[in-house]
N, CA and C atoms as a LAMMPS dump frame, in Angstrom:
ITEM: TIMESTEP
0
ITEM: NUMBER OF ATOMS
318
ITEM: BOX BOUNDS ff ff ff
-5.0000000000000000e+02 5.0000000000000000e+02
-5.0000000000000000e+02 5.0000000000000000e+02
-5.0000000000000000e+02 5.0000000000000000e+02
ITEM: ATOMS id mol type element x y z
1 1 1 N 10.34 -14.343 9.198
2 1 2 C 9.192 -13.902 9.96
3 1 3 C 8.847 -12.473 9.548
4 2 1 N 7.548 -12.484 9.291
5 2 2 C 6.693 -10.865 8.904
6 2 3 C 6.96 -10.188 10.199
7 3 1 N 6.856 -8.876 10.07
8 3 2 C 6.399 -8.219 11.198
9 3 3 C 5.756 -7.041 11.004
10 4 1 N 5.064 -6.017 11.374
11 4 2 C 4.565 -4.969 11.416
12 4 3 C 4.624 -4.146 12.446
13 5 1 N 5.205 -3.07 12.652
14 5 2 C 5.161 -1.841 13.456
15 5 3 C 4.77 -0.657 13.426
16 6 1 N 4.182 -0.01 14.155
17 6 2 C 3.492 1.684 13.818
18 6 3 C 3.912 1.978 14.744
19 7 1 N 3.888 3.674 14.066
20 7 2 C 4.19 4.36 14.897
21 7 3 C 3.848 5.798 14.727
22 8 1 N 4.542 7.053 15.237
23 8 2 C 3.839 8.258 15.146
24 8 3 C 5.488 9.119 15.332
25 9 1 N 5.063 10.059 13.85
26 9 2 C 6.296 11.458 14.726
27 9 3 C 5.772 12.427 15.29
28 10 1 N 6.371 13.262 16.056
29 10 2 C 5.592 14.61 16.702
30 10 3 C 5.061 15.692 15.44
31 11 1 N 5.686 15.119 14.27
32 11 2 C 4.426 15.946 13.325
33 11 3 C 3.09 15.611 13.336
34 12 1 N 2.775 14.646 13.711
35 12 2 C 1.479 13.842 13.658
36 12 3 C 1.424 12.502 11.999
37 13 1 N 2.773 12.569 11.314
38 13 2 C 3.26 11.774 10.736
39 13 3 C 2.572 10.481 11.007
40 14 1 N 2.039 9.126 10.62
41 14 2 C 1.49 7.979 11.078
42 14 3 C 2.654 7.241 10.276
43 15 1 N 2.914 5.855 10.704
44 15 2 C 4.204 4.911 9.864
45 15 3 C 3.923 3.62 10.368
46 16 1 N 3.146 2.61 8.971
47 16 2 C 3.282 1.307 9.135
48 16 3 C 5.187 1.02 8.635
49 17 1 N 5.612 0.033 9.509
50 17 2 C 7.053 -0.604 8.987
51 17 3 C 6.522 -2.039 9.035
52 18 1 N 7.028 -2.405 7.662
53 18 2 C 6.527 -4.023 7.505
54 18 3 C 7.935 -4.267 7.443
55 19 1 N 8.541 -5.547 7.581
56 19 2 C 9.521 -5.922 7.685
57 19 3 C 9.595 -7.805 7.61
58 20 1 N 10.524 -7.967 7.264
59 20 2 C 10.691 -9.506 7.164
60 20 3 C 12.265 -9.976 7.563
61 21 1 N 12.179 -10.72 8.823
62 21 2 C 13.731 -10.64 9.549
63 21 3 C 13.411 -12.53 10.196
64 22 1 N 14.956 -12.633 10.316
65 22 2 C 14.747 -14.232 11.094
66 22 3 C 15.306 -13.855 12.324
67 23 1 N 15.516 -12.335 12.942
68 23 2 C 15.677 -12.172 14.064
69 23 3 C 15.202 -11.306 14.504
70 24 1 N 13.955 -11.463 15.298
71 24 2 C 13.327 -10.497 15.599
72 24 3 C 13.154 -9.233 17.063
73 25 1 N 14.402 -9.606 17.27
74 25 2 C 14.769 -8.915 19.01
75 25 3 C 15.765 -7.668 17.844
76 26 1 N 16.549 -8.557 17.235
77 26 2 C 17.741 -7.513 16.529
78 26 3 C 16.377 -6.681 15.377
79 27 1 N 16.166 -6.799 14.963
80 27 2 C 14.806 -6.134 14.337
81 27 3 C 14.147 -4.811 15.116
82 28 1 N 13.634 -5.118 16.255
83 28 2 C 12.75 -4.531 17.2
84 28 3 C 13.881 -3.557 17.277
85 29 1 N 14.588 -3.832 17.82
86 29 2 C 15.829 -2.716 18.236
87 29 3 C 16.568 -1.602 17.446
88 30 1 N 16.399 -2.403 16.024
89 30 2 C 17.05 -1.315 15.481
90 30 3 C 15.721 -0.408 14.77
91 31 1 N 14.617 -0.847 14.585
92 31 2 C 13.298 0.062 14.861
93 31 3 C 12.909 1.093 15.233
94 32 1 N 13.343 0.799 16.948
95 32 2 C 13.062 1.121 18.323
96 32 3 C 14.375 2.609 18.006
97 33 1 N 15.473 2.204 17.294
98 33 2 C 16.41 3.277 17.494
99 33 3 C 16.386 4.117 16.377
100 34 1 N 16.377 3.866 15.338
101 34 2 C 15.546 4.797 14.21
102 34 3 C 14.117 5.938 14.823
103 35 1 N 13.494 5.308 15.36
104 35 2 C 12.579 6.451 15.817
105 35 3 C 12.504 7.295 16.284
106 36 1 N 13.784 6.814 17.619
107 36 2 C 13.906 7.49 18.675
108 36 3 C 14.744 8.658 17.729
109 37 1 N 16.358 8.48 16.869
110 37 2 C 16.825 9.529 15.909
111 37 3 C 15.552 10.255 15.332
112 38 1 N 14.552 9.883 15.219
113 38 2 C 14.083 10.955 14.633
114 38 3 C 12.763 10.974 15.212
115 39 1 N 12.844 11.565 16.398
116 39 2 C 12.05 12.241 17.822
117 39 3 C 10.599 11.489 17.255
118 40 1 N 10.465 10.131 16.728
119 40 2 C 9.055 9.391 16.847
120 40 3 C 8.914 8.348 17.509
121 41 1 N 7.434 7.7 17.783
122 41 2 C 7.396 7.11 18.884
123 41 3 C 6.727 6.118 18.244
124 42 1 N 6.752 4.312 18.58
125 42 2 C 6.289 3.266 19.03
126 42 3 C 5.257 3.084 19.105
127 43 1 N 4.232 2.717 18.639
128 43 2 C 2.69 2.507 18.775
129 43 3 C 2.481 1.331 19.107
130 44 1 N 1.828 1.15 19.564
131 44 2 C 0.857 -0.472 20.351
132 44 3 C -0.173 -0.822 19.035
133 45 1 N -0.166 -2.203 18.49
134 45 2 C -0.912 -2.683 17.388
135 45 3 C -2.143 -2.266 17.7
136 46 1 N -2.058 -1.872 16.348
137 46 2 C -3.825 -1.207 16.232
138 46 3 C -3.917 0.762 15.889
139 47 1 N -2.663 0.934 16.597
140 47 2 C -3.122 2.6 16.995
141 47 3 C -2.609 3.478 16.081
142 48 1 N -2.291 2.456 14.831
143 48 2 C -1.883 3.504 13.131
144 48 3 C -3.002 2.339 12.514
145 49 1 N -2.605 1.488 12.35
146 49 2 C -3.599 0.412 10.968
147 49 3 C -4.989 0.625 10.77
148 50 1 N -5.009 1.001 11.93
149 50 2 C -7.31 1.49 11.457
150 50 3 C -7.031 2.469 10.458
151 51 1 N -6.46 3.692 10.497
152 51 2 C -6.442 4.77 9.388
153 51 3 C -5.978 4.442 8.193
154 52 1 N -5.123 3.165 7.632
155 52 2 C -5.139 2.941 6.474
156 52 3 C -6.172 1.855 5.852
157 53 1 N -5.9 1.433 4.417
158 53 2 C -6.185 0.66 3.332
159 53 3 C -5.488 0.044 2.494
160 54 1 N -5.518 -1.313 2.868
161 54 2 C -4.767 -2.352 1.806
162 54 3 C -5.099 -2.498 0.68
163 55 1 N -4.496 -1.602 -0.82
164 55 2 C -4.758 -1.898 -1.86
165 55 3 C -3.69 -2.056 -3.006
166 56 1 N -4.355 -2.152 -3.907
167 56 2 C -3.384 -2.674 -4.793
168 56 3 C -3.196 -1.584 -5.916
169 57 1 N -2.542 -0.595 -6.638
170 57 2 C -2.579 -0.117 -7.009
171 57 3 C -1.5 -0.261 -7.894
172 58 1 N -1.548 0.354 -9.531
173 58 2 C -1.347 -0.005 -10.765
174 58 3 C -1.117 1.291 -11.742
175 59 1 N -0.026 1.481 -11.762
176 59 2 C 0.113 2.864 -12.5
177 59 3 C 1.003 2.314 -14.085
178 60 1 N 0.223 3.157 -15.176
179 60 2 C 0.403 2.052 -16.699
180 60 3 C -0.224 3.332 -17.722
181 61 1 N 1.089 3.242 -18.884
182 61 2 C 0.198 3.829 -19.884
183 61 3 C -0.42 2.979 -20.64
184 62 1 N -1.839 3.782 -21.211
185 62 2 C -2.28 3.206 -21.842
186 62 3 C -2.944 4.762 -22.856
187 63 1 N -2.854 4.162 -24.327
188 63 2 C -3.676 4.884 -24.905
189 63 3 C -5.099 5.557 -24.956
190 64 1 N -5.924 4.442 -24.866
191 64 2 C -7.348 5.192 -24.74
192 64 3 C -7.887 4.442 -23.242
193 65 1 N -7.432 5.69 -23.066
194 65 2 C -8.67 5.518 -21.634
195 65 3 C -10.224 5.328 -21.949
196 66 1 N -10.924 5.569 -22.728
197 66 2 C -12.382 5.096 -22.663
198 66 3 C -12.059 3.311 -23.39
199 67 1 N -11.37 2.663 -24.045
200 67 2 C -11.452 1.871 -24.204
201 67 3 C -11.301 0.799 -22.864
202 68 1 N -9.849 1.124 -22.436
203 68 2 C -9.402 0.064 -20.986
204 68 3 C -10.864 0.409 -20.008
205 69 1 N -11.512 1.655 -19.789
206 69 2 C -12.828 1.833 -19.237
207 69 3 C -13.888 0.317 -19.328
208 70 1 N -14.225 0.538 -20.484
209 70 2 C -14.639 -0.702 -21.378
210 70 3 C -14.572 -1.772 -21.133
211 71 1 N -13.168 -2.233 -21.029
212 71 2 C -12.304 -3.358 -20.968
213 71 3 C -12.792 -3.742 -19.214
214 72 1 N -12.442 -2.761 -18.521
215 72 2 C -12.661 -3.417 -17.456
216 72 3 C -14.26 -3.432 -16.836
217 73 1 N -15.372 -2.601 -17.338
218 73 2 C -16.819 -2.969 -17.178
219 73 3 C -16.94 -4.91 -17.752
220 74 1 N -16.612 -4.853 -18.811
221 74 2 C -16.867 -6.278 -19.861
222 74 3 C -16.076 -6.759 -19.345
223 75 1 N -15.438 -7.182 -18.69
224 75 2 C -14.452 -8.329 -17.429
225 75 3 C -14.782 -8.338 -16.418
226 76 1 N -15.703 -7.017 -15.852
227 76 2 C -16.155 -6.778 -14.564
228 76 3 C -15.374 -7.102 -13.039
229 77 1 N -14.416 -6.508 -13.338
230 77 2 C -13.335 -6.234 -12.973
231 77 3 C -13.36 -5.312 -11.392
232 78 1 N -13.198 -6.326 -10.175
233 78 2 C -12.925 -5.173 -8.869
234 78 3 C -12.39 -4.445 -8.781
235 79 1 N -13.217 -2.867 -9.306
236 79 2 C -12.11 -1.93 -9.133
237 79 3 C -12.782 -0.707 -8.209
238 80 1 N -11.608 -0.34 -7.572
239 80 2 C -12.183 0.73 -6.714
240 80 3 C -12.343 2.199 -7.689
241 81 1 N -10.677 2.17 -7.61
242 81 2 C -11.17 3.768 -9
243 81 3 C -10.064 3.05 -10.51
244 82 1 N -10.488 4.272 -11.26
245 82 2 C -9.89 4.255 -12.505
246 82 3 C -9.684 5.986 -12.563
247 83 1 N -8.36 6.131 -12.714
248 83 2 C -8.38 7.652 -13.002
249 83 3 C -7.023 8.096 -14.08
250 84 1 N -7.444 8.543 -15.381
251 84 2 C -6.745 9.295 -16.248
252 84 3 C -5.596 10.347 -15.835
253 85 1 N -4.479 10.053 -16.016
254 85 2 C -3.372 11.507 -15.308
255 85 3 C -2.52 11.375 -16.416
256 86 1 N -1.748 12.421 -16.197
257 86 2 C -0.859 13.35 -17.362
258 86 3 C 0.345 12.183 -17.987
259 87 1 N 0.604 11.04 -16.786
260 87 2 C 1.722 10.514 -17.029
261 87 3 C 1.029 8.994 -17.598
262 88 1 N -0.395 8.582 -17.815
263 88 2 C -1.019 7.511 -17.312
264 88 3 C -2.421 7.046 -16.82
265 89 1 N -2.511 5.83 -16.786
266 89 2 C -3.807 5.523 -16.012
267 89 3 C -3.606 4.984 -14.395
268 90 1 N -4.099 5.582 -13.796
269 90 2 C -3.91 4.79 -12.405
270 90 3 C -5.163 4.144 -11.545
271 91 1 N -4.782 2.987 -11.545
272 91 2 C -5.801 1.728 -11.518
273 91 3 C -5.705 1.441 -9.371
274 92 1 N -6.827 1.615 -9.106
275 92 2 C -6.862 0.486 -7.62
276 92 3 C -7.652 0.014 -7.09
277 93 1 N -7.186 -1.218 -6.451
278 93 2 C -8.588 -2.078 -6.039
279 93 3 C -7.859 -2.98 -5.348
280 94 1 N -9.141 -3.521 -4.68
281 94 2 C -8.805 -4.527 -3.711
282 94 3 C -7.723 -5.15 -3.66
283 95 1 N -7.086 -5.464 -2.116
284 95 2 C -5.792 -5.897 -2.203
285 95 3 C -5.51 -7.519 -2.964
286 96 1 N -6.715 -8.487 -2.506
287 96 2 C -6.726 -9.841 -2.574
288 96 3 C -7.515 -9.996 -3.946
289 97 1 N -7.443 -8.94 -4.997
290 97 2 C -7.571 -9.195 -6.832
291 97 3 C -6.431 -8.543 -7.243
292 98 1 N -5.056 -8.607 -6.373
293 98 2 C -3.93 -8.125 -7.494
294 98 3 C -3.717 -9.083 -8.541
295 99 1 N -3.783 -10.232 -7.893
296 99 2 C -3.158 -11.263 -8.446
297 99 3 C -4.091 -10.919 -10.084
298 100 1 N -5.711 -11.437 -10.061
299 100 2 C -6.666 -11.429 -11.103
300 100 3 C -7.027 -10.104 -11.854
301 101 1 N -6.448 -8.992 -11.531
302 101 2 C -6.115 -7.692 -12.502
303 101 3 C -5.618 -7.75 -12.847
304 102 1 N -4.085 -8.044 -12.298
305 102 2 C -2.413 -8.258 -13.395
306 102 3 C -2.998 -9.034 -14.445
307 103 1 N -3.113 -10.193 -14.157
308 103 2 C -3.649 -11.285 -15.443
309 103 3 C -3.856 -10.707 -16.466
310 104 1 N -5.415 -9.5 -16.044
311 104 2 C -6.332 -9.317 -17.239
312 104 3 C -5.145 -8.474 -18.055
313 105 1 N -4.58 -6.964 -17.333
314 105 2 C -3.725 -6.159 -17.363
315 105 3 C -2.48 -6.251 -18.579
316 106 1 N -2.271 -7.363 -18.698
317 106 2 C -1.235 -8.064 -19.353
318 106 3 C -1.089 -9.071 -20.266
């Protein structure tokens, strides 16, 4: 069984915990006691997940960045950004085209 929990530290810290357990009381609890060690609190669904974004993101060298540019206009390819960095290209987009980027990607 999935589960999802948010929550908040008194830094103003926000924390999705996704988790996957076949017991979910022993789950909750040991959650519930992790937070409390570290003076954060329990959120009611809903009151972290609006502030994020489910995406998929892809970090890869590649040689020419204006080419993979290219590559992904002429595949037309869902992408949110494409951005050049020191170590790489870092690719993201929609959560539900990981699957059909890897493909092209590879």
């Amino acid at each position: 069984l999935q589960c999802i929990y948010e929550g908040f530290s008194k830094e103003g810290s926000l924390f999705l915990v996704q988790t996957l357990t076949s017991n979910v009381n022993r789950t909750i609890a040991n959650i519930k006691s992790i937070f409390k060690k570290n003076d954060s609190k329990l959120g009611v669904l809903g009151s972290v997940s609006y502030q994020f974004k489910e995406v998929a993101s892809f970090i890869f060298r590649y040689e020419n960045f204006e080419r993979l540019f290219n590559y992904v206009l002429e595949k037309d390819l869902n992408i949110l950004n494409l951005e050049e960095e020191p170590d790489g290209v870092h690719l993201t987009a929609p959560f539900q085209d990981y699957n059909h980027i890897k493909q092209h990607l590879t």
